[in-house]
N, C-alpha and C positions, 0 to 999 in steps of 0.2 A: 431788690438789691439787699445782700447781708448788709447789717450794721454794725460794723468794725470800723473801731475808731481808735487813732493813738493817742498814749496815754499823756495828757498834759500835763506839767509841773503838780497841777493843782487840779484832780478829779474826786468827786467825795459822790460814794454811793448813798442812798441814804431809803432805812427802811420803811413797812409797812406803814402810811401814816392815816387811811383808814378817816379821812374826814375831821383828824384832830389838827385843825388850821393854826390854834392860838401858838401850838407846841412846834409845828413847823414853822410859824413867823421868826419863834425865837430859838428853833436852831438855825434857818435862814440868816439871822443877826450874829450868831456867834460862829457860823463859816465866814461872813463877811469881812469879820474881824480879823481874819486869821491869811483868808485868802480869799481878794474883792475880787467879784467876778469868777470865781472856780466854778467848773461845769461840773452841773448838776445831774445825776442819774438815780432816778428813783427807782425801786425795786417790785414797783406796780403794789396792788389794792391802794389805790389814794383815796377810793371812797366806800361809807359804806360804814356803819355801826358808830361813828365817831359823830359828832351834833354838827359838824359845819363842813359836808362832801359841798354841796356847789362852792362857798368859799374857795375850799381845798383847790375845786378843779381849773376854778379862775383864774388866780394866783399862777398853780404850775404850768398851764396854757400859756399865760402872760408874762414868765421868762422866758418865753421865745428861744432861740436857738442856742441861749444857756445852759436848757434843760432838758431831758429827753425822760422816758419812763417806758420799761415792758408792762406787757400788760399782765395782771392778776386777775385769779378767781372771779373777786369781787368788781373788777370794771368790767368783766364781761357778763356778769350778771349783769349789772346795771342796764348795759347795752339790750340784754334779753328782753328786762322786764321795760323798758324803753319802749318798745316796739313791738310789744302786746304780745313774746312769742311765751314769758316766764310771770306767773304771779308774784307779784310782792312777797316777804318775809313779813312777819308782824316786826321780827330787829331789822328791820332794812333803815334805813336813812337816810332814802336818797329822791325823797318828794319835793323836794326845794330843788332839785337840778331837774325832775319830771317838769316842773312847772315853772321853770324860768324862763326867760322871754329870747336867753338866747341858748336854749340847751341842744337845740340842732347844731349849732357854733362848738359846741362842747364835744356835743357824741360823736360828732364826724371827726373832731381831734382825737378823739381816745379812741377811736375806731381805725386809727392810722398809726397807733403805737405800734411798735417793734414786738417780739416773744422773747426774743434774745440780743443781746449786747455785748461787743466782744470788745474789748480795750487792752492790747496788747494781750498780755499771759492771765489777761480775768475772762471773763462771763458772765454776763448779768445776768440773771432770770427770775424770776417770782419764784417758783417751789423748786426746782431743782431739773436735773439732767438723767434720762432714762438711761438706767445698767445697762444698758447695749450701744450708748452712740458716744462716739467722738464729738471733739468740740467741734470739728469742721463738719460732721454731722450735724450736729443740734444745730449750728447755723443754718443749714442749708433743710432742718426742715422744719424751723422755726417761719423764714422765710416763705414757705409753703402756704402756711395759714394767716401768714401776712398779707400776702398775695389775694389769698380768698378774699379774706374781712373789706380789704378795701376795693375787693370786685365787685360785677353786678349782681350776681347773684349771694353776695353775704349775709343774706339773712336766713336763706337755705343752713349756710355753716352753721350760726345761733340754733334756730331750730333743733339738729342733729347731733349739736356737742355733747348733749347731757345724756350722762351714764358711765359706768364704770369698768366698760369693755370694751376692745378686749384690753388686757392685762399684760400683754409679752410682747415687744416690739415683733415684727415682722415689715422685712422691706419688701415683701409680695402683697402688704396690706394696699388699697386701691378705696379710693372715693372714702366716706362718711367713718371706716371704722378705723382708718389710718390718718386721718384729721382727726378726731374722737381723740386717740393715742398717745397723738400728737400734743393736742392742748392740755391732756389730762396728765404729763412728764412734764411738761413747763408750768402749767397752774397749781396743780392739785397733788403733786406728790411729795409724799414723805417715807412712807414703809417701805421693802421688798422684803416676798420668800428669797430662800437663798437661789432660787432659780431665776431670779432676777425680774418675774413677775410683780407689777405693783396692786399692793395692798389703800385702801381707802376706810376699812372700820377706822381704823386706831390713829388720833390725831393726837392722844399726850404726849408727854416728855419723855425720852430713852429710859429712865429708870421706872418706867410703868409701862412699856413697852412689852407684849409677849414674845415668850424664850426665842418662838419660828421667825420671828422678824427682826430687821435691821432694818437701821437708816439706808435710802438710798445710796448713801457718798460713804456706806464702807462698807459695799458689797467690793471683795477685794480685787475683780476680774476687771471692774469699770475702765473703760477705755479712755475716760474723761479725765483721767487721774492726774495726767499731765500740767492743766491747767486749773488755774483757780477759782470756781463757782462759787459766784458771789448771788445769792438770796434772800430772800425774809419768809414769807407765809406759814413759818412754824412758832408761832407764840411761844408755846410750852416748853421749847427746848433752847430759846434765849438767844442771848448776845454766844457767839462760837468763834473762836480765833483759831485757823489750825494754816499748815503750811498750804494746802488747798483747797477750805472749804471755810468761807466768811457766812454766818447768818446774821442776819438784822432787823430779824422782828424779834423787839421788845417789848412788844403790847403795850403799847403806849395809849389805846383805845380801852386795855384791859384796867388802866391805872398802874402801867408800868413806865419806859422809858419811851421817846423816839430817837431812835440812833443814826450816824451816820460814819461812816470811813472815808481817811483821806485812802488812796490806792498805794498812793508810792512809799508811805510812810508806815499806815496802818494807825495813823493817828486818829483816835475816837471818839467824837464830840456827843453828848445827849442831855436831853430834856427831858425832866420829869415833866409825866402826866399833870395836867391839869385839871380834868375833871372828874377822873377818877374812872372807875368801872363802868363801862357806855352801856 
């Protein structure tokens, strides 16, 4: 089933937060104050480089039907190295959720998140929406690898996701290389050539960005253009306010901010980092 949902008085997306639990308790506290009880949508990576991911995953588990989250890069790593298909990172931080007593409680939750999230005229997603799909697209094939992850055979999908091809949507694409595709426009994009191909070198910011590429969200033909794609997974390129394209990772892992958006208002709550550079 897509995940579309209408937009309530009171929905705050809220970005990357990568394991920094202290800075979400205390944007948690300053949504509360503002609007008790507003549903929560996290923008996925919740763990993962920041000192306290099991805390983290605890917590947003444990708002229950207040809170939902797509998934990111970094929880589907987790999930990998979880179940012995990915090695560890030497920066990984997520030994305390390996080794807690109820991380199967956990993995089976974050293994049942959504790719995508539709709330009226937004779209949630971790990294963004491939040059070639509509929104009603993305849903329906976000949905796809929804589908798998919480099939029987989901650990076939982990296995096969990793790598950087192909690069061009294709709806002829079939089995491992159009899941592959699939996860790598929802997770892991940020460049494209101007043919709409995505790019993986280059993770800076637009003004160190080379001449041949652009951001996904102003390749000008994008059929997605309609609706407003709400994101985080780009550090570098910051807090974005535009009439259809919200970003909100702030690197708040990095010793930058943790951000969040009301929907209806555009009003922006954030925390400074606490610990500084993870």
């Amino acid at each position: 089933m897509k995940v579309e949902l209408n937009n309530s008085p009171d929905t705050f997306v809220i970005g990357d937060v990568q394991g920094c639990y202290q800075e979400l308790c205390l944007l948690l506290e300053k949504i509360d104050v503002i609007a008790p009880q507003a549903r929560l949508i996290f923008a996925g990576d919740l763990v993962n480089r920041g000192p306290k991911s099991l805390a983290t995953l605890r917590l947003i588990k444990q708002l229950g039907s207040r809170a939902n989250s797509v998934l990111g890069n970094h929880d589907l790593h987790l999930l990998a190295v979880a179940y012995g298909i990915r090695d560890a990172h030497a920066s990984d931080t997520l030994s305390e959720i390996l080794e807690a007593p109820d991380r199967e409680e956990l993995l089976t939750w974050l293994r049942q998140r959504p790719l995508a999230i539709a709330v009226d005229d937004h779209l949630i997603v971790h990294a963004g929406v491939s040059p070639q799909w509509t929104r009603a697209q993305t849903l329906i094939l976000a949905q796809e690898i929804e589908t798998a992850l919480r099939g029987a055979n989901w650990l076939d999908l982990l296995r096969n996701m990793y790598g950087n091809s192909p690069v061009h949507w294709n709806d002829q694409w079939q089995g491992i290389e159009r899941q592959r595709y699939i996860i790598n426009a929802l997770t892991r994009i940020r460049y494209c050539h101007p043919d709409g191909s995505m790019d993986f070198d280059i993770k800076e910011g637009t003004a160190l960005a080379p001449a041949h590429l652009l951001p996904w969200f102003d390749l000008t033909q994008r059929p997605s253009q309609d609706t407003t794609v709400v994101f985080g997974h780009w550090s570098t390129l910051g807090l974005v306010l535009r009439q259809n394209i919200i970003c909100l990772d702030t690197g708040c892992v990095w010793g930058g901010k943790l951000s969040a958006i009301r929907l209806r208002d555009r009003l922006i709550l954030q925390v400074d980092s606490i610990a500084g550079s993870a």
